[in-house]
C-alpha positions in Angstrom: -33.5 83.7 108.1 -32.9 84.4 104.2 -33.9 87.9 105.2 -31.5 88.3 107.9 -28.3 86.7 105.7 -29.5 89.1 103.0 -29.4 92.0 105.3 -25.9 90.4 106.4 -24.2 89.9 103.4 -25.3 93.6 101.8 -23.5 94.8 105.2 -20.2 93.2 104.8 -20.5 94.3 100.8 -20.6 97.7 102.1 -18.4 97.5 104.4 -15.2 96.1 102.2 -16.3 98.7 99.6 -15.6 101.3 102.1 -11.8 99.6 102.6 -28.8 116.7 100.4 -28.9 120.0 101.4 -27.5 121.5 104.5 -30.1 122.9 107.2 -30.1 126.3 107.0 -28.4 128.7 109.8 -26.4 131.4 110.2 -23.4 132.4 107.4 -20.1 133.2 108.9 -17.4 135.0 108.0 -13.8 133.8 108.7 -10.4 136.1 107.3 -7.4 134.7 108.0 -9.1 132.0 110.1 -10.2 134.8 112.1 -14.5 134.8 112.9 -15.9 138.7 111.4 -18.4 139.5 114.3 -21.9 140.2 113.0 -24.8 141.3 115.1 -28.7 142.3 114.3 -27.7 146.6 114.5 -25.0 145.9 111.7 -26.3 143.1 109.8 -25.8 139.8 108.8 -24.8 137.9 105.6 -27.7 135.9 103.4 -27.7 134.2 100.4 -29.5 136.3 97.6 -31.7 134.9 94.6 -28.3 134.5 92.8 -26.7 131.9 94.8 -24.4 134.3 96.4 -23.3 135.6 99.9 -23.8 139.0 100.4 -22.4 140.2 103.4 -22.7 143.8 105.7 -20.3 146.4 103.7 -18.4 147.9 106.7 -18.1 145.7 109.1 -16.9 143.1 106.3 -14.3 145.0 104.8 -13.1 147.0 108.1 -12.2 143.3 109.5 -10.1 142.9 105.9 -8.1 146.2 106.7 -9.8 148.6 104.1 -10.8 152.0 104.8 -14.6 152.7 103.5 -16.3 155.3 101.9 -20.1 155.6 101.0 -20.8 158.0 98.4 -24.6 159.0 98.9 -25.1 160.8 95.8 -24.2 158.2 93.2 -24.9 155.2 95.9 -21.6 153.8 95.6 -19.5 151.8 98.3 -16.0 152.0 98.3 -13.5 150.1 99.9 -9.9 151.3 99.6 -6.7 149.1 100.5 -3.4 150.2 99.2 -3.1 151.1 95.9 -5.6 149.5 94.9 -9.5 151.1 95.0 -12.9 149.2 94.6 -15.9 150.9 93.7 -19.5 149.0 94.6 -22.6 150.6 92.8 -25.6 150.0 94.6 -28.2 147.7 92.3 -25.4 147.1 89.1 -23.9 144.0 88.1 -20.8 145.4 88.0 -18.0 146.3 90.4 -15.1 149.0 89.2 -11.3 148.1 90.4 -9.2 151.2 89.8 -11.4 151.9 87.1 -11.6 149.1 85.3 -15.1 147.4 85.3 -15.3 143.6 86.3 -18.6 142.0 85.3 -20.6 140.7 88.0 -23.9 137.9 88.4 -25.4 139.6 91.1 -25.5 143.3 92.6 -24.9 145.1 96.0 -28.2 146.3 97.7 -29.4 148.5 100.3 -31.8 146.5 103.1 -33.1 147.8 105.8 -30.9 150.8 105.6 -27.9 148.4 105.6 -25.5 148.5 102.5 -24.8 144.6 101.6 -21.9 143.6 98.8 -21.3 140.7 97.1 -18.1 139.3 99.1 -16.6 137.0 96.2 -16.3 139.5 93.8 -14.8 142.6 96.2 -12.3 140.3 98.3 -11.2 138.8 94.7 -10.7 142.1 93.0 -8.4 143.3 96.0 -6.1 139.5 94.9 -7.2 137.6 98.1 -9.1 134.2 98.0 -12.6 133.4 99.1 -13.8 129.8 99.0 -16.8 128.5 100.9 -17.0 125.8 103.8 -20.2 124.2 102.9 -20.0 122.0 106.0 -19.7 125.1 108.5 -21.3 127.6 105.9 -18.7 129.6 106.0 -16.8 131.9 103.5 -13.4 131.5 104.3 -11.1 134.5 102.9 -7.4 134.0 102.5 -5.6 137.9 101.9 -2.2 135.8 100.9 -2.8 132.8 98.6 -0.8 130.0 98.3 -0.2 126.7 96.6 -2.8 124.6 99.0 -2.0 121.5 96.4 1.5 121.9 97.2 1.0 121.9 101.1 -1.3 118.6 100.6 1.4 116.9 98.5 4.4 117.7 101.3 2.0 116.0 103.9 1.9 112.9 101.5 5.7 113.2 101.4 6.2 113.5 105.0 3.6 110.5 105.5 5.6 107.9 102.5 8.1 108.2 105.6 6.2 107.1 108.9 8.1 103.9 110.4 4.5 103.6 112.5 1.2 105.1 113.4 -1.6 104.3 114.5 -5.2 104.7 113.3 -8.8 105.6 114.3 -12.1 105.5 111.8 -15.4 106.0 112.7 -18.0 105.1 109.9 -21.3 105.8 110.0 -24.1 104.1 107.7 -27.3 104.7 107.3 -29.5 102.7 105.1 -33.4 102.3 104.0 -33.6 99.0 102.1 -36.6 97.4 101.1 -37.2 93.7 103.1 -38.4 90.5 101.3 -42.1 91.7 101.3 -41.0 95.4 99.7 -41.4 96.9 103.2 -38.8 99.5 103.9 -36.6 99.4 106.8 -33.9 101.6 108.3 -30.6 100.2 108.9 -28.2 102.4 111.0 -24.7 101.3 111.7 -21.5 102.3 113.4 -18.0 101.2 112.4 -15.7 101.6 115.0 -11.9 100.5 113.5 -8.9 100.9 115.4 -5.5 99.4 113.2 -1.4 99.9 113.9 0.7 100.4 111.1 4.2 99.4 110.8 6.0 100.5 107.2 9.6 98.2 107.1 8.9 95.8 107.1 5.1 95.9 106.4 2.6 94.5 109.5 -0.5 95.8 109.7 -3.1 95.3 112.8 -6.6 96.0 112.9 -9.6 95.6 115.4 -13.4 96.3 113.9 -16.5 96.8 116.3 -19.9 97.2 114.4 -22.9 98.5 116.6 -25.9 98.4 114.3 -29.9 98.5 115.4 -31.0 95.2 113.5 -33.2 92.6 114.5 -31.9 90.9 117.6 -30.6 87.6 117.0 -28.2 88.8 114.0 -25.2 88.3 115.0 -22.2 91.3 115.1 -19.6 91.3 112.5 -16.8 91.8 115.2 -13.5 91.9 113.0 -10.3 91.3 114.1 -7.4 91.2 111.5 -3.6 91.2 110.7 -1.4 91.7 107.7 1.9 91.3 106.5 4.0 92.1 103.3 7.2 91.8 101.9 9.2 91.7 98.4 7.1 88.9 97.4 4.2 87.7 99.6 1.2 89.3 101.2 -0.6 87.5 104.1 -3.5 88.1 105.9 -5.1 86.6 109.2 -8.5 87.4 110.1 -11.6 86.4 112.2 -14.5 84.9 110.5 -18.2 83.8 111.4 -18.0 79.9 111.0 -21.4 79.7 109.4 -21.9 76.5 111.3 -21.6 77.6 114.7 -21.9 81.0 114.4 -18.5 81.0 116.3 -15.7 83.4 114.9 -12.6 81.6 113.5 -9.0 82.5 112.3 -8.7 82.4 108.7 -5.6 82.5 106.5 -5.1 83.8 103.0 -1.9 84.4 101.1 -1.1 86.1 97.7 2.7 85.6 96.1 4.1 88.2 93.5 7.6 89.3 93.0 6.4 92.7 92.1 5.1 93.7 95.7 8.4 95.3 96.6 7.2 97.9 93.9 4.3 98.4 94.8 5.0 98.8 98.2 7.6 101.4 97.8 6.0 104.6 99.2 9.0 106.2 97.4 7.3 105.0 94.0 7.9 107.9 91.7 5.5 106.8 89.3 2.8 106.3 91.9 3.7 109.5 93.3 2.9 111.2 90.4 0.0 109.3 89.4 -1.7 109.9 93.2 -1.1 113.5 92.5 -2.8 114.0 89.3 -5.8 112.4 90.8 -6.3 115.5 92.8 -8.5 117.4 90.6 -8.5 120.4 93.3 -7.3 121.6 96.6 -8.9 124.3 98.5 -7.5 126.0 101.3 -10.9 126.4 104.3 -8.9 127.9 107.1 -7.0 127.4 110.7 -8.8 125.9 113.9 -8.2 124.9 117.2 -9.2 121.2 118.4 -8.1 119.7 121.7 -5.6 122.1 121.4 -3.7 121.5 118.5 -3.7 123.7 115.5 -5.0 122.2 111.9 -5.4 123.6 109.0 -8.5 122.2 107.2 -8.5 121.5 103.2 -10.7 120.5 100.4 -9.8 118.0 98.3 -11.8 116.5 95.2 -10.6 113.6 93.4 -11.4 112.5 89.8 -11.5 108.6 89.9 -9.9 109.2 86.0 -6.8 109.3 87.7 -7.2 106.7 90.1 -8.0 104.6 87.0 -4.2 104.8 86.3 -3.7 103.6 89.9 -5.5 101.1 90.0 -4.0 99.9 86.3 -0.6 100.0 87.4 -1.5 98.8 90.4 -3.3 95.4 89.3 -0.3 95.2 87.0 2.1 94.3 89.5 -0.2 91.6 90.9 -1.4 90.3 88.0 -0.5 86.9 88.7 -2.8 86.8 91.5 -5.9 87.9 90.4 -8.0 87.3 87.1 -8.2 89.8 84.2 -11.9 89.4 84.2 -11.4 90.7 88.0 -9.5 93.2 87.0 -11.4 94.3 84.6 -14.3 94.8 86.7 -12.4 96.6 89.1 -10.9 98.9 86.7 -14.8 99.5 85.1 -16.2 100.4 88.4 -13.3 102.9 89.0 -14.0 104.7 85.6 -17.3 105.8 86.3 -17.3 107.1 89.5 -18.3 110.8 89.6 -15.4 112.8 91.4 -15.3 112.6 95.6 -14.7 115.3 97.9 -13.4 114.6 101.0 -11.7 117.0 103.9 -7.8 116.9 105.2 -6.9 118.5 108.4 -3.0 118.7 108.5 -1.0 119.2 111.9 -0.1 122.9 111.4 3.5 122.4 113.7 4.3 119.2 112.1 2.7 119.8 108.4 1.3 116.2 108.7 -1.9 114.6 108.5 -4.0 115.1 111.4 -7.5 113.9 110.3 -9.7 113.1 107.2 -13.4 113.2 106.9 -14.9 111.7 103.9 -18.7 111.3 102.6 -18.8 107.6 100.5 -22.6 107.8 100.2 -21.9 108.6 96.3 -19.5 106.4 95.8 -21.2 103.4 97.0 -24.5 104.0 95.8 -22.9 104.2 92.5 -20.7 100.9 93.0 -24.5 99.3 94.0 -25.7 100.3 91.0 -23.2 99.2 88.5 -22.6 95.7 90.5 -26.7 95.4 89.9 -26.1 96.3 86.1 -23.6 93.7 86.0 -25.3 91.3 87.4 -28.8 91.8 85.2 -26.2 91.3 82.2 -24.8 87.9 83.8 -28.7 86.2 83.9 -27.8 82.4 82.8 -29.5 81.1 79.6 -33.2 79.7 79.6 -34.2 82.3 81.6 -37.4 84.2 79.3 -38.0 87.7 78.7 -40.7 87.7 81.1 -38.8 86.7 83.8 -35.7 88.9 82.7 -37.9 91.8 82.9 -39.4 90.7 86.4 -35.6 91.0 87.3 -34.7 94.2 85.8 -37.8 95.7 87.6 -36.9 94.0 91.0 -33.3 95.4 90.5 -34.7 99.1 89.9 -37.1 99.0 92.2 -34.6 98.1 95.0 -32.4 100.9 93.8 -35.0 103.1 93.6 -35.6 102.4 97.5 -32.2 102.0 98.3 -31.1 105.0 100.2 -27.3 104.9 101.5 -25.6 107.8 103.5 -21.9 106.2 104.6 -19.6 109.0 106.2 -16.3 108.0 107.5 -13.5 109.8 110.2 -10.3 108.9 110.3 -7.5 110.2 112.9 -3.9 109.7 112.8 -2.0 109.1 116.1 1.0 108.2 117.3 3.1 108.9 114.3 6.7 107.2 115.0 5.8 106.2 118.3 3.2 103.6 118.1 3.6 100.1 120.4 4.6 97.4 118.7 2.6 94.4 118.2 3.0 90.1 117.6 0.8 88.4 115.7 -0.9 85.7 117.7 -0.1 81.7 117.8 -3.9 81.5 116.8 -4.0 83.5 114.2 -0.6 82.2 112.6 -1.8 78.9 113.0 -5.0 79.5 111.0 -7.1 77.3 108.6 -6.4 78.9 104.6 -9.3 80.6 103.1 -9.3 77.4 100.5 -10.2 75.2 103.2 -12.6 77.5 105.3 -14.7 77.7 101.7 -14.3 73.7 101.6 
């Protein structure tokens, strides 16, 4: 039983927190979210001994709209466009743009009787952009640049105006955790969450499903919540286990500040502004077709430094209903948290957000680990270096096992027209959380 509530609790942890190498295949090619066909007579790209993609000279630059030359007596590829001309010597670390040299860390080759260039370094030189989809593995090649921060900052605009959506994430965990006896076990785990939004004023409903492979017997977290906000209250109603009977009951908690108005304003300038100097970068990966609408897919990695000043202003305006010493923690966890990468796909008619894909296993293995280091640090007196060290060793041990992979999907739907929604005589009728705790 203390195995199972163990096993239980570490779930839910995980679960409010969320509130390797790739295998190899094939590289493709996309230009203007357009596939380059590759085949065995003319070659594919590979990834040399540098780290880089070198990719079939003709056929690459052909599908970009250069003409191309091959020079046989100096071995030298050319690839003409405009007025501007790039010359590729075979085995230098160099390529020459209308005669100027531009250094290079790896080389074009000949193999197999194929000519292979480096495709960063040419597609750059002519003022186009190449990034690289490591999900698809994929270099994706813009010829026009633009401001891809600028398009993801217009779809937050657009989205501070919704009146309604609603909401679809699927989150997937996987964990290997070690049991009482230091046997590992596998632990995998599917969040299914479906929640409605209304903005003015604020009512939020959401309905949780977990399907998870455990030991029979352990019962599901099925979740069911709502919330409300206005100028000065916040209110939640949710389902929870009744550790008694194992029954699921509605429970009530409220928080009152005056200062939720402001931070509930999604036309807070200073939260604005502070949400978009989090974005550390913003990478444009290209157009797609999916259940036939057309989204354009970004990059987008976040430095937690700037979510820091969130959070800070943030726990500002409700300071009055949490502790500093909260806060504080809160605010310490944030601050080192290695940058997070996550994937937008905005609504290419509309310009709004479609979809977001996120990887957490960082994230949370990194909130584990501090919470552990805080918790070493807060052993009671009495307790003697022996058995201090015991703990510290337990506590790195189970790190050391711990192995967390958390990836989350989340779809928007319904933007403006989702059905509306009353919060249940039940759940308005609800115990507090004070007396569900007594």
């Amino acid at each position: 039983m203390k195995k199972k509530s163990f096993i239980l609790c570490l779930i839910l942890i995980l679960t409010m927190i969320a509130s390797a190498a790739f295998a190899e295949g094939e590289i493709a090619v996309r230009i203007d979210s357009v596939n380059v066909e590759f085949n065995d007579e003319i070659g594919r790209p590979f990834i040399d001994e540098n780290n880089r993609t070198l990719v079939p000279f003709r056929a690459a630059l052909e599908a970009y709209g250069a003409d191309v030359e091959w020079d046989g007596t100096t071995k030298t590829a050319k690839g003409i466009k405009g007025d501007i001309i790039i010359e590729i010597p075979i085995g230098e670390k160099h390529i020459v743009r209308n005669g100027e040299i531009i250094e290079s860390d790896t080389a074009a080759i000949v193999k197999d009787g194929r000519t292979y260039l480096p495709i960063r370094n040419v597609i750059e030189a002519f003022g186009s952009e190449v990034q690289w989809d490591e999900s698809l593995r994929t270099v994706v090649i813009t010829s026009e640049p633009f401001d891809a921060k600028a398009k993801i900052l217009e779809a937050y605009e657009k989205s501070y105006a919704w009146k309604n959506y609603d909401m679809h994430m699927l989150m997937d965990i996987a964990m290997t955790i070690p049991d009482e006896t230091g046997n590992l076990q596998n632990i995998d785990i599917q969040m299914d969450i479906d929640a409605t939004a209304f903005m003015d004023p604020m009512k939020i409903k959401m309905n949780a499903n977990m399907i998870t492979d455990l030991a029979e017997g352990l019962p599901l977290p099925v979740m069911n919540m709502y919330m409300v906000a206005d100028e000065n209250k916040f209110t939640s109603y949710t389902t929870t286990v009744d550790l008694a009977t194992g029954e699921f009951k509605w429970v009530k908690q409220e928080l009152e500040d005056e200062s939720f108005a402001e931070l509930l304003d999604p036309n807070n300038e200073e939260m604005k502004a502070l949400n978009e100097k989090s974005m550390k970068e913003v990478k444009y990966l290209g157009r797609y077709t999916e259940e036939d609408l057309n989204i354009e897919k970004y990059e987008v990695v976040i430095t937690y430094k700037g979510f820091d000043e969130i959070m800070e202003q943030a726990f500002s305006l409700v300071s009055g209903s949490i502790s500093s010493e909260q806060m504080q923690m809160s605010l310490d966890l944030f601050n080192n948290l290695d940058d997070m990468k996550y994937i937008i796909y905005i609504d290419e008619t509309s310009g709004e957000f479609a979809k977001m894909e996120m990887d957490l296993s960082s994230m949370v293995t990194s909130i584990m680990e501090q919470m552990m280091d805080k918790a070493a640090v807060g052993i009671p007196e009495g307790v003697s270096e022996e058995e201090l060290e015991e703990l510290n060793n337990a506590f790195a041990e189970f790190m050391e096992n711990m192995n967390i992979k958390m990836t989350a999907v989340v779809e928007y739907l319904n933007i403006n027209t989702a059905e509306d929604f009353e919060i249940p005589e039940e759940a308005l009728n609800a115990i507090t959380m004070e007396e569900y705790l007594e």
